[in-house]
C-alpha positions, 0 to 999 in steps of 0.5 A: 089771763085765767078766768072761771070759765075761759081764758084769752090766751096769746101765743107767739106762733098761733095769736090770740085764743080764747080757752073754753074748754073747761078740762083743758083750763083746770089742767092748765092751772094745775100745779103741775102745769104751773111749774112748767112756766119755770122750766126752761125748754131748751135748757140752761140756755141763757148763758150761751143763746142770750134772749132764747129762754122760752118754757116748757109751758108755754111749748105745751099749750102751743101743743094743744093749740096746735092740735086745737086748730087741725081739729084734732079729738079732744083727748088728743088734745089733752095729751099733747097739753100735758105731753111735757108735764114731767120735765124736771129742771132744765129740761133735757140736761135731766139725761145727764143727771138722770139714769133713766135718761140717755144722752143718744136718746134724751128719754128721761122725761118719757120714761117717767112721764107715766109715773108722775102722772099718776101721782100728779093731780091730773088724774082727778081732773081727767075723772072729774070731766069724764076722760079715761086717763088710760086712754089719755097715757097711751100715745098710740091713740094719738097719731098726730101727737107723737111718733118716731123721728123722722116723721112729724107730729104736733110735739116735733112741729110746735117746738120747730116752729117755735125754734124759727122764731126764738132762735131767728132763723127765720120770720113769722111770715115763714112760720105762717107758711108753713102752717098754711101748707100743712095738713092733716089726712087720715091719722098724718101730717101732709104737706100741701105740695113738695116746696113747702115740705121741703122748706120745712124739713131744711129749717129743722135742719139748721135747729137742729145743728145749730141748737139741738146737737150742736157742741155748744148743746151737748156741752150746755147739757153735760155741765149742766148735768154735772153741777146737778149731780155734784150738788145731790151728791152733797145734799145741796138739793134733793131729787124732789126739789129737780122738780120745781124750778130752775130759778128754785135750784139754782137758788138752792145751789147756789147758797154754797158756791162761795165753799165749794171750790169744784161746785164754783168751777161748775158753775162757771162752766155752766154759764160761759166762763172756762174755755174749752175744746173739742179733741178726741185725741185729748178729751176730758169728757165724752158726751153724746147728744141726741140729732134729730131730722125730719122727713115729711110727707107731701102730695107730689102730683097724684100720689104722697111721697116723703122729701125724701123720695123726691129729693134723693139728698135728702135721704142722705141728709136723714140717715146722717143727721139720725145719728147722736153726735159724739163730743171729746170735750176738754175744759181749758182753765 
């Protein structure tokens, strides 16, 4: 519910809110903020994971509200509520569309994240309260809203926390734990003792093979990625229109199934109809998709140790789940 002055916002992992900050409710409304409830978060996900579509929107207000709640300054704040704001349709499929992004890195949307920005409405909404949108773009001023892998930040902790639930790995009580153990100290993010660490870094574990690399992800965002580009390469859609909605897109596309015999075939791939198989002796298509893995602090009698160093398996565990996957996929019609 978005009023003049506050908004009663309820979240799946943070509960009821209410919203005051003026800068923060006028990005929220923002066109570009907007278009994010009809962006995917995982992806064209729908056709494979039935009952897990959650947006790109409300992943970036969790962000903040994260952010909100371990008391983080309000730019910080601001940065990670639009830390998301360039994700074009189906989110991290724009790596198999995009040659900005990468298929080991899944980076499109960092790579243009600045530029849109820019051109977005944003800019004159940070003016208009006084935030110096410099600041706001550089992410080293932001130690708990963005770093590199295997550590934690409110990006990485929000989308996990909200993957426990959507993808019913496990129970909000879990959620709730984990949030109750987990502090912030001196620019980082600090487990309240070893268990809960752990439990956290296994649960990101199991997201991880099952929904972010998993065949069945990479193939999602592969086909997915070919149906964009064959439908550019035929003007069914231009680069513009990637940046709506997938509803919007698809809708464009789809006006020309019904003569587009390659583009039908696509299509059904995309959503669940063509069998296919995993063979590096036998492969189509070779398709990477980005792992991802954490390793998080936590105090350990008197000192601040990873999982890691505690759990010397779990070391394995990071230098192995570090690595893209690797796909040969062949389609079987």
């Amino acid at each position: 519910m978005l009023g003049k002055n506050n908004m009663k916002y309820i979240d799946r992992i943070y509960g009821e809110n209410e919203i005051t900050e003026p800068v923060v409710l006028e990005i929220m409304n923002s066109p570009e903020m907007q278009r994010l409830k009809g962006v995917d978060q995982a992806g064209y996900f729908e056709a494979y994971f039935p009952g897990t579509a959650h947006s790109c929107f409300e992943h970036s207000v969790g962000d903040y509200l994260l952010l909100k709640k371990y008391g983080a300054p309000i730019e910080e704040q601001i940065a990670g509520l639009i830390h998301d704001v360039s994700h074009s349709a189906f989110s991290h499929a724009a790596d198999y569309y995009f040659s900005t992004g990468s298929q080991k890195e899944h980076n499109h949307q960092d790579n243009s994240f600045e530029g849109y920005v820019r051109n977005s409405s944003l800019p004159k909404i940070l003016e208009k309260y006084n935030f110096d949108l410099e600041y706001i773009l550089d992410d080293k001023n932001f130690p708990f809203k963005e770093n590199n892998l295997p550590d934690i930040c409110s990006d990485r902790i929000d989308y996990s926390l909200r993957g426990i639930l959507v993808f019913k790995i496990g129970e909000k009580k879990d959620v709730e734990c984990i949030l109750d153990n987990l502090k912030t100290e001196n620019g980082q993010w600090i487990f309240s003792n070893f268990e809960s660490a752990q439990k956290y870094a296994k649960y990101f574990k199991i997201l991880n093979e099952k929904y972010y690399c998993d065949i069945i992800s990479a193939l999602i965002f592969s086909v997915t990625g070919y149906y964009i580009k064959h439908s550019i390469e035929n003007k069914y859609i231009s680069l513009e229109d990637l940046y709506t909605t997938d509803d919007v897109v698809i809708e464009k596309i789809s006006a020309h199934l019904d003569k587009d015999k390659k583009l039908k075939y696509l299509f059904d791939r995309m959503n669940n109809k063509v069998k296919f198989k995993n063979d590096p002796t036998d492969f189509e298509e070779h398709v990477f998709c980005k792992s991802r893995v954490i390793d998080p602090l936590c105090h350990h009698g008197e000192k601040i140790m990873r999982v890691s160093e505690i759990n010397l398996d779990w070391k394995v565990v990071v230098e192995e789940e570090m690595k893209p996957k690797e796909y040969f996929l062949k389609f079987l019609q």
